[in-house]
N, C-alpha and C positions, 0 to 999 in steps of 0.2 A: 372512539375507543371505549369500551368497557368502563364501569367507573373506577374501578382498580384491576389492571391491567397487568396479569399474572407473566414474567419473564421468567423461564426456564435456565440455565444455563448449564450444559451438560461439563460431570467432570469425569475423567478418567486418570489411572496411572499414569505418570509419564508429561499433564497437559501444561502448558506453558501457562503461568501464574499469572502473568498481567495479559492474556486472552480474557481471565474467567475474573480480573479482578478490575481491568480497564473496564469494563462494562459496565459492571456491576456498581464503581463507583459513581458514573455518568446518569443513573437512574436513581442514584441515590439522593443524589444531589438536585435530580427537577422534581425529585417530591420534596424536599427543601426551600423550592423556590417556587412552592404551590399551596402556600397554606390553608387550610383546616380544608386539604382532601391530597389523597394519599393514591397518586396513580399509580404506581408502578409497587409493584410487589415479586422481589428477585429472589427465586429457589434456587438449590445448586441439587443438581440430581446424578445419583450415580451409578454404576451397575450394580453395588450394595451401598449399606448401612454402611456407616463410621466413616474414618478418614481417609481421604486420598490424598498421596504425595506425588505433588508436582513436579515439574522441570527443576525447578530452582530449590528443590528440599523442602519446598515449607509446606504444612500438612494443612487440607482444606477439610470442613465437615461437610458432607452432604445430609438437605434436608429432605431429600426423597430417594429414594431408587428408582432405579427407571421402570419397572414394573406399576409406580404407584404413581408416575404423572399421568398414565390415560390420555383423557381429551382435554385435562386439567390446566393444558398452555394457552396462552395469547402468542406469546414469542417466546420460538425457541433458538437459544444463539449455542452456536457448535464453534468450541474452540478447538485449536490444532495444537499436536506432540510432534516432533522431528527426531528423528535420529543423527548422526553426526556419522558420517560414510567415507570415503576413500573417497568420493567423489563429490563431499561435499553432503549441504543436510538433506533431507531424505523424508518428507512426512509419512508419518507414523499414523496405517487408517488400520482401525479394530477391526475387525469382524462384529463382534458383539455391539461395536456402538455405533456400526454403519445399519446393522439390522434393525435397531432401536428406530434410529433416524428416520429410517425408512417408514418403519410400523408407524412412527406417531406422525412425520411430516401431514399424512389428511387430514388429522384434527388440530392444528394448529392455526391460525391466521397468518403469520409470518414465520418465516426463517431466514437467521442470519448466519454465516461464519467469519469465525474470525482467523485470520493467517491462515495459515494452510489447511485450518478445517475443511477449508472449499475442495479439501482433495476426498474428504467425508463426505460433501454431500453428494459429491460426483458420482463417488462409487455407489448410492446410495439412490444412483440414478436421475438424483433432481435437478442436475442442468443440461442434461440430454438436450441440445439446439439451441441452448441460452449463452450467451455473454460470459463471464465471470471473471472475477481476477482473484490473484492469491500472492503472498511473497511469493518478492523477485526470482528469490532462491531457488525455490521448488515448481515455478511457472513451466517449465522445459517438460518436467516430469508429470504433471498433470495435465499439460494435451498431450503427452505420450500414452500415458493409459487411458484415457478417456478423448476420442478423438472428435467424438460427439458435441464437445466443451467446446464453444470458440474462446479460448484463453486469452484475455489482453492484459499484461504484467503489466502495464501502468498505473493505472487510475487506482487512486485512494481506495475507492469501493465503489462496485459497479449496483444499483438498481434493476432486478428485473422482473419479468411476470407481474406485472399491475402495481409495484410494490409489493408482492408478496416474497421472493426471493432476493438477497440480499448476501455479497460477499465482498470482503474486505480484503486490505493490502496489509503489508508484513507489520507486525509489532505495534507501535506507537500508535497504527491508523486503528485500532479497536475502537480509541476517542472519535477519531471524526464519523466512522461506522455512526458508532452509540450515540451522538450528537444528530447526524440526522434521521434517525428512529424518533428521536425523542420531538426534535423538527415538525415531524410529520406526524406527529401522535397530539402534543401539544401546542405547535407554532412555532416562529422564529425566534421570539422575545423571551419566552418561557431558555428553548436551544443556548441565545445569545448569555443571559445569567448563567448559565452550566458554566458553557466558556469561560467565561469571565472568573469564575471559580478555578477555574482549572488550568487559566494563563494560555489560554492556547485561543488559534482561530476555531471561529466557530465552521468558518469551511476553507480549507485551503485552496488555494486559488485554482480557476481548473484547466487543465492539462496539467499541473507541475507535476512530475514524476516522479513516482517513489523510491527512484535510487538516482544519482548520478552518473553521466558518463563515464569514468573510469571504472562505475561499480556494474552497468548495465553491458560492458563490452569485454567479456573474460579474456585472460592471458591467451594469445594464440600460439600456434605453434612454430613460430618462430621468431627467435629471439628477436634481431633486426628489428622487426616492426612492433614488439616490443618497447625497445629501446626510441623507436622514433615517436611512438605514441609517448614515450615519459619525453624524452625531447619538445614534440608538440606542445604538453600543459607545460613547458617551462618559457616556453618561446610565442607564445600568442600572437606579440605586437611583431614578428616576422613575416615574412613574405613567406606564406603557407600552400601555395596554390598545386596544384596536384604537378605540376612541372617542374617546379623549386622541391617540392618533395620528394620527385621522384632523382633528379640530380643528385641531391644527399643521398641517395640510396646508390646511386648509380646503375637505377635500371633505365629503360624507355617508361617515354609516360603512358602509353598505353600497357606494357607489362607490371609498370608498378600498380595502375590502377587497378588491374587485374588481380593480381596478389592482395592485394590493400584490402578492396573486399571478399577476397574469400576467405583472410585471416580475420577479419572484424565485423563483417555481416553487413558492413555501408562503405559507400564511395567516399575517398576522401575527402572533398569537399562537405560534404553532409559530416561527417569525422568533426573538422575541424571550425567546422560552425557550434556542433553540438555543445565542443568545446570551451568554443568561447563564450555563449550564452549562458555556461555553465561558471565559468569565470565571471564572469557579466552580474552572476547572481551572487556569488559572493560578495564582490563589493559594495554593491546596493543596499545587501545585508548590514554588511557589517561597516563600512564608512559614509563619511557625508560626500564624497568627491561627488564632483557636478557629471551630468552625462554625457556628457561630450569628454570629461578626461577618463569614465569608465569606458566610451566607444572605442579611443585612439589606444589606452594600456591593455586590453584585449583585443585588437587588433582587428576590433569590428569598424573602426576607420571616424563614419559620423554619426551623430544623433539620429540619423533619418535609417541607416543601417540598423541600429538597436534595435529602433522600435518595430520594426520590419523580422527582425529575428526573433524578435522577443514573441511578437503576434504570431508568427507561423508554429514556431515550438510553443509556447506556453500558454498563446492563446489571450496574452493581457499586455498592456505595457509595462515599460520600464516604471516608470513613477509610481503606478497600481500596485507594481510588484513589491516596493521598496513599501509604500505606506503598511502592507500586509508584513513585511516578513524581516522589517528593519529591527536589530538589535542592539546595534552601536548605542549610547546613549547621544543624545540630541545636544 
């Protein structure tokens, strides 16, 4: 990288505050923990002079307009604005700051977005055949407009184009974004101090997904399977099986199965495995119980089940998972 290594970070009206300040603090912090040389040097650019008000009210200064970055970026990171809709939120793409994005993306060496900016650089043309993710929220809506996007809501933040393309998951993930930029700019060790600053993993473990079950499988249209999915999180250590489910319900099991996923988008079984691995992660979290009584109180039965669920969803085990993401105190 350059020896001071200019970050962009564009702002507009409207832009969600910790997009343009998550970042901002992640860079601030590995020239902190890189004495007597100053890598990173973070501007805020905007379509004028003076201040822009954010999501959350509080007023940002911009140090350039965006007429005055030119070729002037190393990395440029695009944060996202949503609106709030009848059907939920709604990212907010400019005109003016997709055309921007557009003009400057050849003179840059990277670009990152953050949240749903990724619906910015879409329009903006620049993930035409690539990968990408964005909040959960608005994932639906950005492979609707842009069908070109292979959209995957999960992952923290997806890598693409050599490293030169870069987009991130809703909120909070800006840190794990901006941690590994800085990764790959400076190394792990430089990365791990940020962290360590900032109380957070320096990469969350991977597959974990950035919403949970209840939150990834919306209200369906009908009440019942509603009511059996809050049933299910209450009932884990039960006899779950698509035929004991479908008896509560009092359909057949091949009509409930039927119904089951076309009201939640997966087969019951996949349903209530999610779930329990989702339970599974809670306690690991947050108590010491051994895993064999986390297997039998979620209703994954034995230790050999866990780690089997845990591998195919999340990709790590149980123990791996807990030493990461344990907060109970010891």
């Amino acid at each position: 990288m350059p020896l001071t290594h200019r970050v962009v970070i564009a702002v507009f009206p409207g832009v969600d505050l910790l997009d343009v300040t998550g970042p901002a603090e992640v860079f601030a912090l590995a020239n902190r923990e890189t004495p007597g040389h100053t890598p990173y040097q973070v501007l805020l650019a905007g379509p004028a002079a003076g201040p822009v008000r954010t999501s959350a009210g509080v007023r940002l200064l911009t140090d350039l307009t965006f007429d005055e970055v030119g070729d002037g970026a190393d990395t440029l990171v695009v944060p996202g604005a949503a609106d709030l809709t009848e059907d939920g939120p709604a990212a907010r793409v400019d005109p003016e700051v997709v055309a921007w994005v557009r003009a400057t993306a050849p003179h840059v060496r990277r670009i990152a977005s953050v949240c749903v900016g990724a619906h910015v650089l879409a329009a903006a043309g620049l993930l035409d055949g690539r990968r990408a993710t964005t909040h959960w929220s608005t994932a639906a809506q950005l492979a609707a407009d842009h069908p070109a996007v292979t959209v995957d809501p999960d992952p923290i933040f997806v890598r693409a184009d050599h490293g030169r393309l870069w987009t991130g998951a809703g909120i909070s993930a800006c840190l794990d974004l901006s941690l590994a930029l800085v990764a790959e700019d400076l190394g792990e060790a430089v990365a791990l101090a940020v962290a360590r600053h900032l109380v957070m993993f320096l990469k969350r473990q991977g597959g974990q997904s950035q919403f949970s079950v209840p939150i990834s499988r919306p209200a369906s249209s009908r009440r019942d399977i509603d009511e059996l999915r809050s049933w299910i999180a209450g009932n884990l250590d039960q006899d779950l099986s698509a035929g004991a489910l479908a008896d509560r319900m009092r359909l057949s099991e091949r009509h409930f199965a039927r119904v089951f996923k076309q009201e939640t988008g997966t087969g019951p079984a996949a349903y209530v495995q999610a779930a329990r691995v989702e339970a599974a992660r809670r306690l690991l979290e947050s108590t010491d119980h051994s895993l064999s009584r986390v297997a039998a109180s979620t209703g994954l039965g034995s230790v050999e089940t866990l780690h089997r669920a845990f591998g195919r969803l999340l990709a790590t085990t149980p123990s791996a998972y807990r030493r990461r993401f344990r907060t109970a105190p010891v």
